[in-house]
TORMI-636058 format. One line per field, with one value per residue (C-alpha): residue number from 1; z, y, x; residue in three letters. Coordinates in pm, 1 decimal, padded with zeros to 6 digits. Layout:
BEGIN
seq: (NUM, ...)
w: (Z, ...)
v: (Y, ...)
u: (X, ...)
type: (ALA, ...)
END
This chain:
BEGIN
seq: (1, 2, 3, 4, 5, 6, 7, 8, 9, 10, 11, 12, 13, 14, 15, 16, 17, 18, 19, 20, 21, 22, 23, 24, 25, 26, 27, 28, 29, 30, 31, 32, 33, 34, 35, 36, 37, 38, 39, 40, 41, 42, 43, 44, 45, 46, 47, 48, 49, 50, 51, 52, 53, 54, 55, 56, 57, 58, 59, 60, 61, 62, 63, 64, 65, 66, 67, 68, 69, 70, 71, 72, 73, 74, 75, 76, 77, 78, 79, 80, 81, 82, 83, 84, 85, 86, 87, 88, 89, 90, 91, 92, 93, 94, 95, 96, 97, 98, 99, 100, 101, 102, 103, 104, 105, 106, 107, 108, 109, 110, 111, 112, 113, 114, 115, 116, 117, 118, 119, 120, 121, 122, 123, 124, 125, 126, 127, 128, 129, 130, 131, 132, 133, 134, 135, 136, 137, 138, 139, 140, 141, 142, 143, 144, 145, 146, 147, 148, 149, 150, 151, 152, 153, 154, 155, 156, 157, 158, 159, 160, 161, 162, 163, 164, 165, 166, 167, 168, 169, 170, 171, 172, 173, 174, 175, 176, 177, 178, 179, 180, 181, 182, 183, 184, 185, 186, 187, 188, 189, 190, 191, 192, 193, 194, 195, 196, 197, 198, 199, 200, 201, 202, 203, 204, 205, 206, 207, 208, 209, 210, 211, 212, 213, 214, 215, 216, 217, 218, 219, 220, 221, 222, 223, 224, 225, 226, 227, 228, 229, 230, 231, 232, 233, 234, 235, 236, 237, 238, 239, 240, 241, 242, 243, 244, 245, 246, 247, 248, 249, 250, 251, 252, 253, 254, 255, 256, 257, 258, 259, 260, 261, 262, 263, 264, 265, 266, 267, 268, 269, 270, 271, 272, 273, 274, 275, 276, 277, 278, 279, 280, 281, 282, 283, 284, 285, 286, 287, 288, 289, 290, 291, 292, 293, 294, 295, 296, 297, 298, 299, 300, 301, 302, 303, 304, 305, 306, 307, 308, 309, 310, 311, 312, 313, 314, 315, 316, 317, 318, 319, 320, 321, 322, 323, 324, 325, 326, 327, 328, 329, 330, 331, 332, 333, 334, 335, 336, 337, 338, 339, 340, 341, 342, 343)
w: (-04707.9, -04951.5, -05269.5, -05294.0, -05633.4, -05697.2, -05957.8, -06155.7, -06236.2, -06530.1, -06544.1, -06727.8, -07110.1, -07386.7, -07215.0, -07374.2, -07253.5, -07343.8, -07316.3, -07321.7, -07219.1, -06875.9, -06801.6, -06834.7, -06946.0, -06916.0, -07171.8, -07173.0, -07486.9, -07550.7, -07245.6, -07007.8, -06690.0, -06499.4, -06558.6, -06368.0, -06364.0, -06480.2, -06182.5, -05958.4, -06111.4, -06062.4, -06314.3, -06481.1, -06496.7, -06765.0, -06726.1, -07045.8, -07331.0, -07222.9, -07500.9, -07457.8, -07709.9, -07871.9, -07681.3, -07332.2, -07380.0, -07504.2, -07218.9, -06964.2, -07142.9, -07129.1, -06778.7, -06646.9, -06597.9, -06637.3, -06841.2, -06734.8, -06931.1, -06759.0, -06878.6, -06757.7, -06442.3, -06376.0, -06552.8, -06618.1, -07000.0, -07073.4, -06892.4, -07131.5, -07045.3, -07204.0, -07219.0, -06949.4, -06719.2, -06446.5, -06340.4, -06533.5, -06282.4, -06028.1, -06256.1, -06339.0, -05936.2, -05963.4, -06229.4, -06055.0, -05725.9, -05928.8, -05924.2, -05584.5, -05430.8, -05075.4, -05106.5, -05293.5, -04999.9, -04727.3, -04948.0, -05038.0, -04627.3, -04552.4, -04793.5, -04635.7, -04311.1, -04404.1, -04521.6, -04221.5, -03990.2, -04097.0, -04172.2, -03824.8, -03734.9, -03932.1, -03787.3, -03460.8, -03510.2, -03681.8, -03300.8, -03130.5, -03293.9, -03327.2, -03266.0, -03082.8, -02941.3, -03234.7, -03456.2, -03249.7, -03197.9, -03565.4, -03613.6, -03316.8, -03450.4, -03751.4, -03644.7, -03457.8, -03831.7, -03924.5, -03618.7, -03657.2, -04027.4, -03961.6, -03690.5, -03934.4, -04233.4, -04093.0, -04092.2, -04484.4, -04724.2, -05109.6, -05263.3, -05298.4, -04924.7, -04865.5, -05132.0, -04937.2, -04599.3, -04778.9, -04945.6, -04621.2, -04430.1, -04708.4, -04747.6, -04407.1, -04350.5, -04687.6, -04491.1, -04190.6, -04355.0, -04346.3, -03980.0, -04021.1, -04174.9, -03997.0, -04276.6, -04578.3, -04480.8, -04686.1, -04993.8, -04956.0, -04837.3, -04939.1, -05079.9, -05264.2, -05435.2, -05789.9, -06007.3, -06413.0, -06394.0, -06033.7, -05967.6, -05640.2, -05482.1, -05262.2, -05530.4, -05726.7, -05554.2, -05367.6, -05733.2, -05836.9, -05503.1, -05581.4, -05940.5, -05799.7, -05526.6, -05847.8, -06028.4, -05693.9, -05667.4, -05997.7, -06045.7, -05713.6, -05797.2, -06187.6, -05959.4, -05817.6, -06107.2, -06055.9, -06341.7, -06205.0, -06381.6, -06261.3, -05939.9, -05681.6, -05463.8, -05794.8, -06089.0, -06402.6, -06680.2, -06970.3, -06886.6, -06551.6, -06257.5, -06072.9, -05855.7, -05756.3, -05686.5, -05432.5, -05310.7, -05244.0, -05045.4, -04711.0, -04850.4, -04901.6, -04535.0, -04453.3, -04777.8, -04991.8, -04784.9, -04466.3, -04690.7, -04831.6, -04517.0, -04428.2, -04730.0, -04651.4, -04273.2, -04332.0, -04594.2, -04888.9, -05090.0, -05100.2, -05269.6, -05543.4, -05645.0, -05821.3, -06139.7, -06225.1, -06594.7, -06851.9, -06776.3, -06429.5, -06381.5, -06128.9, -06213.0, -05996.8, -06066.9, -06196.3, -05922.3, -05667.0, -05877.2, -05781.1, -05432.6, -05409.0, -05589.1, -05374.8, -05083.5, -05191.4, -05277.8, -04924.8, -04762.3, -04964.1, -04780.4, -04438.8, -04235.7, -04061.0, -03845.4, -04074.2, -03811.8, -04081.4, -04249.3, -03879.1, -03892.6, -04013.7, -04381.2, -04569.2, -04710.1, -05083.6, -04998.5, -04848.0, -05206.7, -05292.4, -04930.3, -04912.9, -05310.9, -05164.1, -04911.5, -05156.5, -05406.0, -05124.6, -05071.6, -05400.8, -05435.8, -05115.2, -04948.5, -04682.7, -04500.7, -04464.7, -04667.1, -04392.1, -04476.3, -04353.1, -04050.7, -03954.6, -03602.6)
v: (00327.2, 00532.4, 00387.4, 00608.0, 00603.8, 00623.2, 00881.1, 00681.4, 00887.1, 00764.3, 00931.4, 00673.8, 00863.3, 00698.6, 00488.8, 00348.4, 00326.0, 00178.2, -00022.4, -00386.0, -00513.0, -00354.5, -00317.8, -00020.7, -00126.3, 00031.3, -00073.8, 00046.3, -00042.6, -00310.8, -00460.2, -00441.7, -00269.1, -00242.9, -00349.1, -00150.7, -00193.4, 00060.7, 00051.8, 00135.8, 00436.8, 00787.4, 01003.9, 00980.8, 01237.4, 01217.8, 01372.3, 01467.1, 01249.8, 00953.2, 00828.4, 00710.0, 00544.5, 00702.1, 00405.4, 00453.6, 00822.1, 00750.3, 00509.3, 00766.4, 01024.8, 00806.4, 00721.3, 01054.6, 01036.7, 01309.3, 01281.0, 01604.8, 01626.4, 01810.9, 01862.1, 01619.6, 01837.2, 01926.5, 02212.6, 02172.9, 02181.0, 02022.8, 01838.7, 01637.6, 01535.8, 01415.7, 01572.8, 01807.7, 01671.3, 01949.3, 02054.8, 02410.5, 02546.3, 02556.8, 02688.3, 02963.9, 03023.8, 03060.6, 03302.1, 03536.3, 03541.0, 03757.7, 04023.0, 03985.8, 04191.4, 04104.5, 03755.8, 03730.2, 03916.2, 03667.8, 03407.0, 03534.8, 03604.6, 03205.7, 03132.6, 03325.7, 03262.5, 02880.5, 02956.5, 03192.7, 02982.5, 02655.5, 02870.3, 02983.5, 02554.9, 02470.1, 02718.5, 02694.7, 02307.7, 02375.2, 02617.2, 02326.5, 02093.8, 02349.4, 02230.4, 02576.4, 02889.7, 03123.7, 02920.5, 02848.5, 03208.8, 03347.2, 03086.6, 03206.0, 03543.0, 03475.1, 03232.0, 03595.9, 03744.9, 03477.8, 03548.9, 03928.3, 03932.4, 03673.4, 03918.2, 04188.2, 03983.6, 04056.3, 04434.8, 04440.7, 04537.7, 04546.3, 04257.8, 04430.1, 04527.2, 04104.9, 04055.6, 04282.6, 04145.5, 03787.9, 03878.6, 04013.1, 03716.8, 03521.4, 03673.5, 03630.2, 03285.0, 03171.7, 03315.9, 03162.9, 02801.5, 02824.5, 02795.4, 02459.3, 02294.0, 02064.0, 01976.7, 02144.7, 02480.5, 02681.1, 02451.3, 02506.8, 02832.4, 03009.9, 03380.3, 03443.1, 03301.0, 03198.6, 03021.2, 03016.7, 02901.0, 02803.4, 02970.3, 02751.7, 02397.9, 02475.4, 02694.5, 02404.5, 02170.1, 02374.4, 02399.9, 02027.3, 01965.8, 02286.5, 02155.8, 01819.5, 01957.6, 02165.3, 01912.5, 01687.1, 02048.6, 02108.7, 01713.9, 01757.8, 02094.3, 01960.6, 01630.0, 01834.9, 02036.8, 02361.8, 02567.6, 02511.2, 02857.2, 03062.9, 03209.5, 03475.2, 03515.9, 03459.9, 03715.5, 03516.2, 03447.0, 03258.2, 02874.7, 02957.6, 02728.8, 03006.4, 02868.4, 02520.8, 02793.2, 02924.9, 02601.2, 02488.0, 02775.8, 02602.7, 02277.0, 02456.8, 02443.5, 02121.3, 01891.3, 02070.6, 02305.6, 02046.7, 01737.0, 01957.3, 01997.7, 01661.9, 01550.8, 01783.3, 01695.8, 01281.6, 01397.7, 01148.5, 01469.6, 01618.4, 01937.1, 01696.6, 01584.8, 01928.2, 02096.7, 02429.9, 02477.0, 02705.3, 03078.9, 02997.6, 02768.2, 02486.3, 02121.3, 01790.3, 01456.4, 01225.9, 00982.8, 01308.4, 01363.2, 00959.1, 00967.6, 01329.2, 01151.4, 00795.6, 01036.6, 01214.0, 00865.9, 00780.0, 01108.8, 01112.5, 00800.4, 00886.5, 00983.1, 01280.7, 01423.1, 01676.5, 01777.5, 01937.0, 01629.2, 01430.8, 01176.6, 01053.7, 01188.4, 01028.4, 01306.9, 01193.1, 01262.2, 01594.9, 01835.0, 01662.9, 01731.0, 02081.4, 02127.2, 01994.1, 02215.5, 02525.5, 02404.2, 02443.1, 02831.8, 02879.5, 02716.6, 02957.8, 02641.2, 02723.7, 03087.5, 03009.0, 02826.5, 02650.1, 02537.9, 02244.4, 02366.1, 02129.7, 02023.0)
u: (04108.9, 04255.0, 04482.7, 04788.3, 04869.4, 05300.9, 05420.5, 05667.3, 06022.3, 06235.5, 06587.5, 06787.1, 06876.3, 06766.1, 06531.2, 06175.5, 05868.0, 05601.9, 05258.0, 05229.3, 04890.3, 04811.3, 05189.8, 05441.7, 05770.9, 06106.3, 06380.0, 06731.4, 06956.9, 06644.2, 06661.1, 06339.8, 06462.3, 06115.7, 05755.0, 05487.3, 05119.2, 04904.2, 04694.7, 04987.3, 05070.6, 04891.7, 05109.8, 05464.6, 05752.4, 06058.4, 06365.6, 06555.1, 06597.0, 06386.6, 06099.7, 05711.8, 05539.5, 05257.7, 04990.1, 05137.0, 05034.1, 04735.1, 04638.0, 04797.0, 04573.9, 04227.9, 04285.9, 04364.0, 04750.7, 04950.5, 05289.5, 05508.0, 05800.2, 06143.1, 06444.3, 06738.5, 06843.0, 06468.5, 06324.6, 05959.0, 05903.3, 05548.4, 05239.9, 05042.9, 04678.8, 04397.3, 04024.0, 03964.4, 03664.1, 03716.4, 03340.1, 03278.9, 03071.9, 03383.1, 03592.6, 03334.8, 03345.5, 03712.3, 03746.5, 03453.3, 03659.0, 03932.9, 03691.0, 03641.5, 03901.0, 03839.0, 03769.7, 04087.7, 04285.0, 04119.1, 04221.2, 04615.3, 04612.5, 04537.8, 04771.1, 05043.1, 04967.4, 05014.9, 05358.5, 05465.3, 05336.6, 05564.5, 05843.0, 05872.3, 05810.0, 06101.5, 06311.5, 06233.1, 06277.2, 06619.7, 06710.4, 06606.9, 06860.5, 07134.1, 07493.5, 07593.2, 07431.9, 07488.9, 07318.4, 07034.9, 07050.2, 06996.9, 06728.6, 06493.3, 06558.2, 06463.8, 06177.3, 06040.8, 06074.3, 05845.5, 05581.9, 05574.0, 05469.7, 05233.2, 05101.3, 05074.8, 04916.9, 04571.1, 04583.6, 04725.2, 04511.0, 04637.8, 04829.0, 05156.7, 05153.4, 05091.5, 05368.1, 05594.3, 05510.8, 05592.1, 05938.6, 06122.8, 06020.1, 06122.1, 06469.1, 06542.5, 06443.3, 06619.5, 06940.5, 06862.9, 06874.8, 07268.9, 07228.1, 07079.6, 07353.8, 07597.4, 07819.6, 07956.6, 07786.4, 08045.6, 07996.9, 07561.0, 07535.5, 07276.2, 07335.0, 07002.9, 06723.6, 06830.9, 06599.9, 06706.6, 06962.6, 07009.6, 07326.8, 07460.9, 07433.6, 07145.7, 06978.5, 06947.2, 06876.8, 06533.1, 06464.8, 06468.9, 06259.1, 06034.8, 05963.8, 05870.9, 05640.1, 05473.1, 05346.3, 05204.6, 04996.7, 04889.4, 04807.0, 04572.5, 04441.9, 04316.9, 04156.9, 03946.1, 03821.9, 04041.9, 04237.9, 04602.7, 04687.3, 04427.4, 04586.9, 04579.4, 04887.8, 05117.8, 05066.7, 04904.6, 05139.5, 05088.1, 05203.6, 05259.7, 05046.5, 04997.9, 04697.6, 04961.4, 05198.0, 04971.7, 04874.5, 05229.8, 05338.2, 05277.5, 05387.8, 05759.5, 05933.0, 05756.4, 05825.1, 06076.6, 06275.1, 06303.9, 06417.2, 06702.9, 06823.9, 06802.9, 06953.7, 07269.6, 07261.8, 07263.1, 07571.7, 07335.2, 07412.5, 07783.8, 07969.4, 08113.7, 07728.3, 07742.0, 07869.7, 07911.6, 07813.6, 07913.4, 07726.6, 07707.2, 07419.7, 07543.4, 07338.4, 07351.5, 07483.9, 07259.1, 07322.5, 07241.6, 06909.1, 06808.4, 06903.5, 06694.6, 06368.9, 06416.0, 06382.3, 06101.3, 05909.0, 05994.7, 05883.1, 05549.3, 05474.0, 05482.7, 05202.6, 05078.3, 04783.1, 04556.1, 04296.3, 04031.1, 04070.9, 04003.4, 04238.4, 04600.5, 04663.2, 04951.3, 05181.0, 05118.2, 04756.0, 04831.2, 04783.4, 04510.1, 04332.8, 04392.2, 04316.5, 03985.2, 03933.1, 04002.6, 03770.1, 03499.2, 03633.6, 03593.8, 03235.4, 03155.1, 03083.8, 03302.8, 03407.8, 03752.4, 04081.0, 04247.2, 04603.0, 04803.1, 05005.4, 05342.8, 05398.6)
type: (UNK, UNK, UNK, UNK, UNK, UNK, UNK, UNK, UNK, UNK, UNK, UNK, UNK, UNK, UNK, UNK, UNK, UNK, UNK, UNK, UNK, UNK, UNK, UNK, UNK, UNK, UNK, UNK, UNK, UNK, UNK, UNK, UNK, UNK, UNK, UNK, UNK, UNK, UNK, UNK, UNK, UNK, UNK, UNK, UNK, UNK, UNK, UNK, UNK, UNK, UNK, UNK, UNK, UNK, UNK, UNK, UNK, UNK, UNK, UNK, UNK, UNK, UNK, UNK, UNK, UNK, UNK, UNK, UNK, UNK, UNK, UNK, UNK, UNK, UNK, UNK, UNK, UNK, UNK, UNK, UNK, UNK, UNK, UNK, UNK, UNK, UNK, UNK, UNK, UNK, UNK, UNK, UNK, UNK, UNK, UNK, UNK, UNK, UNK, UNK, UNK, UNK, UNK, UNK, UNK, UNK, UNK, UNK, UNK, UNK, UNK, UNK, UNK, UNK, UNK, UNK, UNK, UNK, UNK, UNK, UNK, UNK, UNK, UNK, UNK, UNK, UNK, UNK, UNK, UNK, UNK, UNK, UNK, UNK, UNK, UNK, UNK, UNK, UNK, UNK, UNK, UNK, UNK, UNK, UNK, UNK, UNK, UNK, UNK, UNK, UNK, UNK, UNK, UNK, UNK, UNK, UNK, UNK, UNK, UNK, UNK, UNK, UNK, UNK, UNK, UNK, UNK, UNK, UNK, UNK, UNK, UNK, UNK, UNK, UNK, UNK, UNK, UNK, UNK, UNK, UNK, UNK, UNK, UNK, UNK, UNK, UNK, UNK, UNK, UNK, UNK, UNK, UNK, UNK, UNK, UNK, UNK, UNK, UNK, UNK, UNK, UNK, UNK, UNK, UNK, UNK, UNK, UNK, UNK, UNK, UNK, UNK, UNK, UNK, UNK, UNK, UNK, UNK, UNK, UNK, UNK, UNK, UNK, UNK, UNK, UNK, UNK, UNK, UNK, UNK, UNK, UNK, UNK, UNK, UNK, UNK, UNK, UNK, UNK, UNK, UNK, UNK, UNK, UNK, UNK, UNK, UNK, UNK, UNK, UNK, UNK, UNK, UNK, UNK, UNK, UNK, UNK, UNK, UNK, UNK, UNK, UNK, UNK, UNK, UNK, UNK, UNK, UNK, UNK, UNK, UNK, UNK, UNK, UNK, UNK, UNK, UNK, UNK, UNK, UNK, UNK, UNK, UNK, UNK, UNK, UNK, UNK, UNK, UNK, UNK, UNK, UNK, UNK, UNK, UNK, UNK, UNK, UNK, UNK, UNK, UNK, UNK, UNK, UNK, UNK, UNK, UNK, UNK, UNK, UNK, UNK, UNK, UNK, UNK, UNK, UNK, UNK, UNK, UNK, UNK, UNK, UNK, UNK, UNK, UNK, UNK, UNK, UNK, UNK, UNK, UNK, UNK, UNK, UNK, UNK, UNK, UNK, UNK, UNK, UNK, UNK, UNK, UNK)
END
């Protein structure tokens, strides 16, 4: 039995938190809100103007808990950590396999074919449970967009021909997620993929979900000894977690991508739980941020078949399984990286 740890989300501005004993307490205008255990807890994440004392981070630090820092509408700014422990000899494997040009491409192709593969599930799912024809229409159309790049993957053979391959199918499935929506479709639709700032309602909020899914990836990735940054679909850039970015590519339709639409569908998020901003950028409510991260913790919970794994993972478990199995690529322990298909 495996002890899944909770990542522990503080929103509230001008909250405080700090250490007392072997408990993590919350206090808002110097009243304690919410005592945690430090046993119970596997990371933290503040939003925006919320302070730690200096001995919660150092306890967070000795025991191997990450403290990410985001901005208030969920920007990723900084991940503190203590003393790296990561084993150097699988690091060393990972940096050698960028000189390995076709071990790299088999290894870009599995990630890809992860993501193709569950974007053509969700769709297909989404046809399924279309309220008319047209709709249902579009998104098996668009599910074939899907199944014919991940037919062509194998016979690619340079990165930007993979990147290529990726970016259609990933233009036309972003479009295709209007036909998923029951309600408020004009207020969500998607027009294009808009990241600083997010520039509409469904922009931002794949980006609040995408930042969250991040961090769950780069957390399980470091676990396991790997350089989050050191990456192979995604270009390096300095600060950038290019290898999580990787690793959460077939994590996108399945966690992020399908609780959006589920959030929109149940109507827990509405037009009027966004703000347009000056320049353009368009935030959430801080009420819509809560009801988006309540989901999440919810989600992470549930429980799903991983059959490399041989048995039911839960989904919190999920990054931290397949950082596992990619470790073992990199080690040359294993032939293959095979990633988490949905259902």
């Amino acid at each position: 039995m495996q002890n899944i740890l909770n990542t522990l989300y503080v929103m509230t501005q001008g909250a405080y938190l700090h250490l007392e004993r072997e408990t993590l307490k919350l206090d808002v205008n110097r009243q304690t809100k919410l005592r945690v255990p430090m046993h119970h807890i596997g990371g933290v994440v503040l939003f925006g103007n919320v302070m730690v004392s200096p001995f919660a981070l150092h306890r967070c630090a000795e025991d191997g808990r990450s403290v990410v820092l985001m901005t208030e509408h969920g920007r990723f700014k900084a991940r503190l950590e203590g003393a790296q422990s990561g084993n150097v000899l699988l690091r060393r494997a990972q940096h050698q396999l960028l000189d390995d040009a076709a071990a790299q491409l088999a290894l870009v192709r599995m990630f890809l074919a992860g993501k193709l593969q569950n974007c053509r599930t969700l769709l297909l799912r989404g046809a399924r449970e279309a309220s008319d024809a047209s709709k249902e229409k579009s998104l098996r159309e668009a599910a074939q967009v899907q199944a014919n790049s991940l037919r062509a993957l194998p016979h690619t053979d340079s990165l930007d021909e993979m990147r290529g391959l990726e970016g259609n199918a990933a233009r036309v499935y972003f479009a295709a997620l209007n036909h998923m929506m029951r309600f408020h479709g004009e207020a969500f639709a998607f027009v294009e993929r808009s990241r600083r700032p997010p520039r509409d309602r469904i922009n931002a909020l794949l980006s609040f979900i995408y930042a969250m899914l991040s961090n769950e990836c780069t957390s399980a990735l470091e676990s396991v000894g790997l350089d989050p940054q050191v990456g192979y679909l995604h270009a390096l850039r300095p600060g950038r977690p290019a290898l999580a970015l990787d690793l959460m590519e077939a994590f996108r339709p399945m966690l992020a991508d399908r609780l959006a639409m589920t959030l929109i569908n149940r109507q827990q998020l509405k037009p009027d739980d966004f703000e347009e901003r000056p320049g353009g950028a368009v935030q959430m409510s801080e009420s819509a941020r809560k009801t988006i991260l309540q989901a999440w913790q919810a989600r992470k919970q549930e429980v799903l078949q991983h059959e490399v794994a041989g048995g039911k993972v839960p989904i919190a478990l999920l990054p931290l399984v397949q950082a596992r199995l990619l470790a073992r690529f990199v080690r040359d322990e294993s032939d293959v990286y095979p990633p988490y298909l949905m259902r």
